[in-house]
DOZA-665852 format. One line per field, with one value per residue: x, y, z of N, C-alpha, C in turn. Coordinates in pm, 1 decimal, m for minus. Atoms other than C-alpha are relative to their C-alpha. Layout:
<atoms>
nu = (X | ...);
nv = (Y | ...);
nw = (Z | ...);
cau = (X | ...);
cav = (Y | ...);
caw = (Z | ...);
cu = (X | ...);
cv = (Y | ...);
cw = (Z | ...);
</atoms>
This chain:
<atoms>
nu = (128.5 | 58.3 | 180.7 | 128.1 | 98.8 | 81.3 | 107.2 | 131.9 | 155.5 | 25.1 | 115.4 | m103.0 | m17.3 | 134.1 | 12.7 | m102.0 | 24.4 | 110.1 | m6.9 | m115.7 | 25.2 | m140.7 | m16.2 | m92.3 | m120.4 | m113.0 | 21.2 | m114.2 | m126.3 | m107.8 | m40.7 | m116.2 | m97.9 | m50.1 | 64.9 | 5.9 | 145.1 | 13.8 | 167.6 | m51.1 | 112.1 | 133.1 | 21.5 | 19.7 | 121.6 | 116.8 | 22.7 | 83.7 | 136.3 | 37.0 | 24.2 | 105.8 | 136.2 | 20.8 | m43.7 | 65.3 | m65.6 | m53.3 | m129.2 | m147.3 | m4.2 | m52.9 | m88.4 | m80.7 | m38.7 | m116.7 | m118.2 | m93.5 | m30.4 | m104.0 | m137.5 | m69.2 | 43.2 | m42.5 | 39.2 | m48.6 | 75.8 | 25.4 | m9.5 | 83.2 | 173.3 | 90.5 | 138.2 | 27.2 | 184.5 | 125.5 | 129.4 | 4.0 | m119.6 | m31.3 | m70.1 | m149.9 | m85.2 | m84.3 | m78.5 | m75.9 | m113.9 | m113.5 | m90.8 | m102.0 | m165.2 | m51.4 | 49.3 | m9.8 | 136.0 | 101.3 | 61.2 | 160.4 | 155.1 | 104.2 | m16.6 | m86.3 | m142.2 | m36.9 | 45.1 | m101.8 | m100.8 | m84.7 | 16.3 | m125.1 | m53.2 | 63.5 | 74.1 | 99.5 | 16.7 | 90.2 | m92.9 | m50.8 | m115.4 | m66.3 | m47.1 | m57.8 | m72.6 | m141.7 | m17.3);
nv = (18.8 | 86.1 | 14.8 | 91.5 | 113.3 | m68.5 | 63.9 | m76.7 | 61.2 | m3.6 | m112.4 | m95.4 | 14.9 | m58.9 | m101.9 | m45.5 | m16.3 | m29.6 | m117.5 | m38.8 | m46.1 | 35.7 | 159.8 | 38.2 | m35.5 | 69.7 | 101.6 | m65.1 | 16.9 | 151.0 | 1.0 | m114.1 | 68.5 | m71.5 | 96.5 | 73.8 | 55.8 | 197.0 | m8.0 | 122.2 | 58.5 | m53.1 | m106.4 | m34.9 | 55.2 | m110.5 | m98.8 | 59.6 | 0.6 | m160.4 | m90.3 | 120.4 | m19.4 | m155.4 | m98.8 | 2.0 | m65.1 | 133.0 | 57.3 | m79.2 | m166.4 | 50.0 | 22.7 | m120.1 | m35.9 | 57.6 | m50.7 | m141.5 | 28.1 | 118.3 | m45.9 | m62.6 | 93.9 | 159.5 | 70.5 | 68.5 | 111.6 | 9.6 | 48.4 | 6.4 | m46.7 | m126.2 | m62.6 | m94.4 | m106.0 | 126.9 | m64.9 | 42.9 | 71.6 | m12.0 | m108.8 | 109.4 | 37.1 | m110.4 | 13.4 | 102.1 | m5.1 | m107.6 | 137.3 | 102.1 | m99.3 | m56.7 | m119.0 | m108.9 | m8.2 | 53.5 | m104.8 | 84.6 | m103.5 | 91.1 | m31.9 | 145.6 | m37.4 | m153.7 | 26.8 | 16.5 | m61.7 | 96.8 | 149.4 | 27.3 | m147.8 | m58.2 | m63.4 | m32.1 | m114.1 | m40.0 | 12.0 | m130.6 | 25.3 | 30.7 | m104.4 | m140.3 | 46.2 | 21.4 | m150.4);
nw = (m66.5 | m7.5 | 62.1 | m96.9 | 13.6 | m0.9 | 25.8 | 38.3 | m18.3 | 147.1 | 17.4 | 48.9 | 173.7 | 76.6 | 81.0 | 53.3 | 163.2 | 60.2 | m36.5 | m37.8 | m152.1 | m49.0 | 4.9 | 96.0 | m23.9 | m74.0 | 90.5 | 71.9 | m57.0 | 4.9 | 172.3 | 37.2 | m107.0 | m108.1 | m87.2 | 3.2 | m1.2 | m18.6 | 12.6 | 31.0 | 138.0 | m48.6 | 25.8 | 115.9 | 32.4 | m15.8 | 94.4 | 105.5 | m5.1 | m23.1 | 151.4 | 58.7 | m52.3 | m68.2 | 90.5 | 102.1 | 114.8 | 90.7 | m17.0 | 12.1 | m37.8 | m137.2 | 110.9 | 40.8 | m137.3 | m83.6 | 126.0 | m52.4 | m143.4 | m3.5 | 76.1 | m65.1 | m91.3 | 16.8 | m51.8 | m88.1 | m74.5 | m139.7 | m33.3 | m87.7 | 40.6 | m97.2 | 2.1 | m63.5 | m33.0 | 23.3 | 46.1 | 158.9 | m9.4 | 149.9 | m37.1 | m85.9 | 94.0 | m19.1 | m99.4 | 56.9 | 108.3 | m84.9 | m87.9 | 101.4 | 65.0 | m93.8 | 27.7 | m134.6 | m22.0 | 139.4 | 64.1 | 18.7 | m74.0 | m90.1 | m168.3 | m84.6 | m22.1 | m95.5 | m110.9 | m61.6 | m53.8 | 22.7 | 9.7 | 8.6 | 6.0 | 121.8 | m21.1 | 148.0 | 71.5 | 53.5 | 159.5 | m52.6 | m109.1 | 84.8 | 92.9 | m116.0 | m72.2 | 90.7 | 62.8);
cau = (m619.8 | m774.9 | m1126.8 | m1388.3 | m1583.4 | m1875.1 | m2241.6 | m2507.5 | m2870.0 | m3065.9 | m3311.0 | m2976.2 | m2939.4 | m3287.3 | m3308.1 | m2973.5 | m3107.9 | m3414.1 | m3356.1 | m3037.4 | m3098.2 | m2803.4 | m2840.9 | m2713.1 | m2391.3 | m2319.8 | m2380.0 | m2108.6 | m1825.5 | m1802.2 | m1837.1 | m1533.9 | m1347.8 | m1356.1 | m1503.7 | m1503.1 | m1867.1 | m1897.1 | m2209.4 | m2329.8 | m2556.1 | m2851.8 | m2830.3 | m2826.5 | m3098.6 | m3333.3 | m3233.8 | m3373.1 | m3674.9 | m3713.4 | m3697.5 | m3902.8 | m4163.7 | m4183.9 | m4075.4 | m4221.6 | m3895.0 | m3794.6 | m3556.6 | m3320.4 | m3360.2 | m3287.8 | m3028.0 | m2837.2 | m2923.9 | m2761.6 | m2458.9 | m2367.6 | m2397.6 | m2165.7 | m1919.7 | m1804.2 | m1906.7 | m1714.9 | m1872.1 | m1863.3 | m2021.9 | m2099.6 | m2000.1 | m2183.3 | m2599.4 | m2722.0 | m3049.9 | m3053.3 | m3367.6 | m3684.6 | m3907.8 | m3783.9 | m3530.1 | m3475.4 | m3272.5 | m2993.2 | m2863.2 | m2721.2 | m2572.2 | m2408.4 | m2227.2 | m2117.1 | m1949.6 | m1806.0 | m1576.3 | m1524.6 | m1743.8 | m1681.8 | m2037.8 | m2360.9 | m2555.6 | m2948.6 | m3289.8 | m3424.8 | m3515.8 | m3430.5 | m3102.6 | m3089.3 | m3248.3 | m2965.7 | m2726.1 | m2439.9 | m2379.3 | m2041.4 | m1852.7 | m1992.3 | m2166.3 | m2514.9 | m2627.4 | m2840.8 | m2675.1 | m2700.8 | m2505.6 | m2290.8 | m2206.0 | m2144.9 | m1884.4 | m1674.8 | m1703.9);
cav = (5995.1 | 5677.5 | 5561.8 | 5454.5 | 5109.1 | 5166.4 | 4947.4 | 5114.9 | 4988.7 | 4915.5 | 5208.7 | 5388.3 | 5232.1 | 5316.1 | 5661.2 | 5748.2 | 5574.8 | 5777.4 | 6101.5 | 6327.0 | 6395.3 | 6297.1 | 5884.8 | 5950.3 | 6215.0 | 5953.9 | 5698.1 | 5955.4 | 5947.1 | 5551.8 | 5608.4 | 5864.2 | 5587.5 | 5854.2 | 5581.0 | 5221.0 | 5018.4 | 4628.4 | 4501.0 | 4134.7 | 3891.2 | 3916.0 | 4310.0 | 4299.4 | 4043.6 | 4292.3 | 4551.9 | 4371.2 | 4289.4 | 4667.5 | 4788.6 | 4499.6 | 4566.9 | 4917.2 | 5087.6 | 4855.5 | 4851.0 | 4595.0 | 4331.8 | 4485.8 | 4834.1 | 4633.6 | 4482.6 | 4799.3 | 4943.2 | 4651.9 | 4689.6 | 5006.4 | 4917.8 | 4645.0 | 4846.2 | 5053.2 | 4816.5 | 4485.7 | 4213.6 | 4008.3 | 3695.8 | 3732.5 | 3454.2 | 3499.9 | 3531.5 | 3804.6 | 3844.2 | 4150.7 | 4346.1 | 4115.0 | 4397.1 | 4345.8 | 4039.6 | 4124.7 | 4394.0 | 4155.4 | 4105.6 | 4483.1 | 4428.6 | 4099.8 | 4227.2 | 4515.4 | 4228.0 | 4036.7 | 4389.9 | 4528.0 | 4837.3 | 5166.0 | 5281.1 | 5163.6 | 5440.5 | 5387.7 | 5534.6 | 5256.2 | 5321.2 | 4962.4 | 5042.2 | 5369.1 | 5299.9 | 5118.6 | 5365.6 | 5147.7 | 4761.0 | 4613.0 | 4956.8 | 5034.2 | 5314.4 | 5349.4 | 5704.8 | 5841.5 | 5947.7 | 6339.2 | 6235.5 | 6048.2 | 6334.7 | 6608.4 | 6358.9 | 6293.6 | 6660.1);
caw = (7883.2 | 7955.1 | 7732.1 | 7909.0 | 7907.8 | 7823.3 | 7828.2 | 7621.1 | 7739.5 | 7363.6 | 7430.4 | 7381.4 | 7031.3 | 6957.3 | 7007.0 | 6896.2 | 6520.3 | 6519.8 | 6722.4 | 6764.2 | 7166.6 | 7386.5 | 7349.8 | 6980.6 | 7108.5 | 7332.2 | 7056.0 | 6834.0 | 7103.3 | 7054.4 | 6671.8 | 6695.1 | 6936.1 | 7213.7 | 7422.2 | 7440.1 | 7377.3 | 7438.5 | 7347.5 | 7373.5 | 7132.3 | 7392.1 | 7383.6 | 6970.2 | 6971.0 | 7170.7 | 6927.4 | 6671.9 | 6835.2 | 6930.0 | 6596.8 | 6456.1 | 6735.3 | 6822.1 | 6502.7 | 6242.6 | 6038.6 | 5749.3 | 5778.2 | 5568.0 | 5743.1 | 6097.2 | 5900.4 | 5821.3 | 6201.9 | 6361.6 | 6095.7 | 6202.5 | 6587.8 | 6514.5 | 6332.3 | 6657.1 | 6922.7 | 7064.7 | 7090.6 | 7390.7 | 7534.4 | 7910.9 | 8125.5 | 8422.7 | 8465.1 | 8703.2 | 8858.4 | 8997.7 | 8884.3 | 8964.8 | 8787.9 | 8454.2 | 8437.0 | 8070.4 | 8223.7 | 8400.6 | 8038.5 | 8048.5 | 8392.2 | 8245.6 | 7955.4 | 8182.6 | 8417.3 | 8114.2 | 8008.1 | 8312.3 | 8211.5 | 8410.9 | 8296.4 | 8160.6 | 7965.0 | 7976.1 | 8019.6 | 8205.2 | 8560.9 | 8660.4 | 8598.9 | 8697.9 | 9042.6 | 9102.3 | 9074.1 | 9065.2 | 9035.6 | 9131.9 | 9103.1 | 8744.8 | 8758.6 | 8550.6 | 8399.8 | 8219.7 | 7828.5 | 8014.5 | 8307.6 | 8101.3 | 7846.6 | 8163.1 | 8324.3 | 8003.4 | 7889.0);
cu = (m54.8 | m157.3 | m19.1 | m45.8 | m88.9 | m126.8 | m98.8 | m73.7 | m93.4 | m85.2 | 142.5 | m10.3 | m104.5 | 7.4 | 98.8 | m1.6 | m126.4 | m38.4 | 182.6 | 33.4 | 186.8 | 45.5 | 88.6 | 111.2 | 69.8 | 79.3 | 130.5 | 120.7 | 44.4 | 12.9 | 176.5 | 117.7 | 62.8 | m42.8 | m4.3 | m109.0 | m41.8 | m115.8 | m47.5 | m140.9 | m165.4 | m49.2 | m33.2 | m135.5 | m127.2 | 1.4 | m76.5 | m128.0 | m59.2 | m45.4 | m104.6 | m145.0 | m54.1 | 27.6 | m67.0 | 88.7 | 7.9 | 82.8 | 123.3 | 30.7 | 27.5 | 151.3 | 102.9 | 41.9 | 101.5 | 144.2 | 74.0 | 22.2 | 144.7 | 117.0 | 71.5 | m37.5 | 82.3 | m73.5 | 31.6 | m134.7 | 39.5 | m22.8 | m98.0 | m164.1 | 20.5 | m136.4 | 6.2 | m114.2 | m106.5 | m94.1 | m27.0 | 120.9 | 54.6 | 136.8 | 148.7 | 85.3 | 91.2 | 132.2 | 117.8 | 120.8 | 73.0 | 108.1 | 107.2 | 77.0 | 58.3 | m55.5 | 22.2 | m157.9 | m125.3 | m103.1 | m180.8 | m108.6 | m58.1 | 3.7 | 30.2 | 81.2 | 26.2 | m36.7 | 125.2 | 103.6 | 184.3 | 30.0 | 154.8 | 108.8 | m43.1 | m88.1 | m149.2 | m79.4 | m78.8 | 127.1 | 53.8 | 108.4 | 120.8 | 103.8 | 67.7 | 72.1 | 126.9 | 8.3 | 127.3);
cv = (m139.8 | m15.3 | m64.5 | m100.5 | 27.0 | m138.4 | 72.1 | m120.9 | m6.1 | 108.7 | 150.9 | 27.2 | 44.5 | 147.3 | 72.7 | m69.3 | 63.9 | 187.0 | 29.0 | 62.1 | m59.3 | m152.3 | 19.3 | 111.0 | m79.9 | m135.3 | 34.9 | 15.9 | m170.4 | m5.9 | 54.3 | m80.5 | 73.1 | m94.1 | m173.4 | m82.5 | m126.5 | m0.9 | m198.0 | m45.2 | 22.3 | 136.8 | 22.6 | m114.9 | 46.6 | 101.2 | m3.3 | m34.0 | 108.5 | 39.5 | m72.3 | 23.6 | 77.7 | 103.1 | m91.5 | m20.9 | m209.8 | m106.2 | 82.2 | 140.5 | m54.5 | m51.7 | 77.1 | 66.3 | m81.6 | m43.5 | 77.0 | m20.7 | m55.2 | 54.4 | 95.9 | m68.0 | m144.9 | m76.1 | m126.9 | m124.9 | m37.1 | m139.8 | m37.2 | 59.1 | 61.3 | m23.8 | 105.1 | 83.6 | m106.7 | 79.3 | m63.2 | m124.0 | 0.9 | 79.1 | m16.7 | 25.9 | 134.4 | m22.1 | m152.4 | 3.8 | 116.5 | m40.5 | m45.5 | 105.0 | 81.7 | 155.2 | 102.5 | 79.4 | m106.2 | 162.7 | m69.2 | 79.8 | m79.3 | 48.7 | m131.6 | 52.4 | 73.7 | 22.2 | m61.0 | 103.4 | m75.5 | m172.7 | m22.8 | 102.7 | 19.5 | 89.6 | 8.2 | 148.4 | 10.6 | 50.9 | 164.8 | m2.9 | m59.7 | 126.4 | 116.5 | m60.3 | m7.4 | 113.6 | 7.8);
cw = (m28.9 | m59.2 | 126.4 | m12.7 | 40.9 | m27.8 | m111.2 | 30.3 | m188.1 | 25.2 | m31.8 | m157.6 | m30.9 | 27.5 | m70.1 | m183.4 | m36.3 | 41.1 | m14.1 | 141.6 | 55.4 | 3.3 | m114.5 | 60.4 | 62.1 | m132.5 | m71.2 | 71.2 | m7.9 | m161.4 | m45.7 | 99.7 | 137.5 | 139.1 | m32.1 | 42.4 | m17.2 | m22.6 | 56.3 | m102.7 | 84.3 | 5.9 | m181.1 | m8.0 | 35.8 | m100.9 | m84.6 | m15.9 | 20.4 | m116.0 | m95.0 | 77.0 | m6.3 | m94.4 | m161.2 | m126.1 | m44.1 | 54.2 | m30.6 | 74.5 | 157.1 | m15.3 | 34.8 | 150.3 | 84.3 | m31.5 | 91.2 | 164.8 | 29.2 | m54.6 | 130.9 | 169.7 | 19.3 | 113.9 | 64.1 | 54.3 | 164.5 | 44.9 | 107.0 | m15.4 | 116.3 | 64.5 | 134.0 | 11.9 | m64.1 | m53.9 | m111.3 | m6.2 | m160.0 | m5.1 | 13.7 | m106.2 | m37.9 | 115.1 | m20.5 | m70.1 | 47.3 | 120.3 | m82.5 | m28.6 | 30.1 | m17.6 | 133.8 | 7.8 | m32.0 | m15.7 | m19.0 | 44.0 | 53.7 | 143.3 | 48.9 | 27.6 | 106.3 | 184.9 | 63.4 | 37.9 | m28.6 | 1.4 | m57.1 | m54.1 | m135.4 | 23.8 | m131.1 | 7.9 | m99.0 | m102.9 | 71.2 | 68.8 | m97.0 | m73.7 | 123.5 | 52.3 | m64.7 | m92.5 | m52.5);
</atoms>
């Protein structure tokens, strides 16, 4: 059986280090290498500001989160820029690093995304959808 290439969106990474809902099972199929999870430096540099903004956490405790990301995650530096969604253009940088590794999904709770639907045959999903496809 063929893995998947896989995007996670960072609202993935976040609730999958703070809840156990379906962001982290998906989060645990790239831990367990049942899946394949590219990431790039503009996706871990939001992380960082996520968790720094919106959660309040330490250095070292961002630290440690973006550690473990990095330990089942490859990282890639996206060639090409995007602008596809003029809501949020913060957004593009998902659809970027899902260009640079030939991703078959991206995983995400954003409705940008998800509005799309797909972008350049990649499909984007929600962590549910996701999980009920690679059952």
């Amino acid at each position: 059986m063929n893995k998947y290439t896989v995007v996670l969106d960072t609202n993935i990474y976040v609730s999958a280090t703070f809840w156990s809902g379906k962001p982290y099972l998906v989060v645990q199929k790239a831990v367990e290498q049942e899946i394949i999870v590219f990431t790039s430096h503009d996706i871990v540099t939001e992380l960082k500001k996520v968790l720094a903004r919106d959660f309040n956490l330490q250095k070292e405790d961002i630290k440690e989160a973006v550690d473990a990301v990095l330990l089942f995650t490859h990282l890639i530096e996206p060639k090409e820029k995007v602008s596809v969604i003029k809501e949020d253009p913060d957004d593009n940088k998902i659809l970027e690093c899902a260009l640079a590794c030939r991703a078959d999904f991206i995983v995400t709770q954003d409705n940008h995304l998800l509005k799309l639907k797909e972008f350049q045959g990649i499909k984007i999903l929600t962590a549910k959808e996701f999980l009920d496809l690679v059952k």
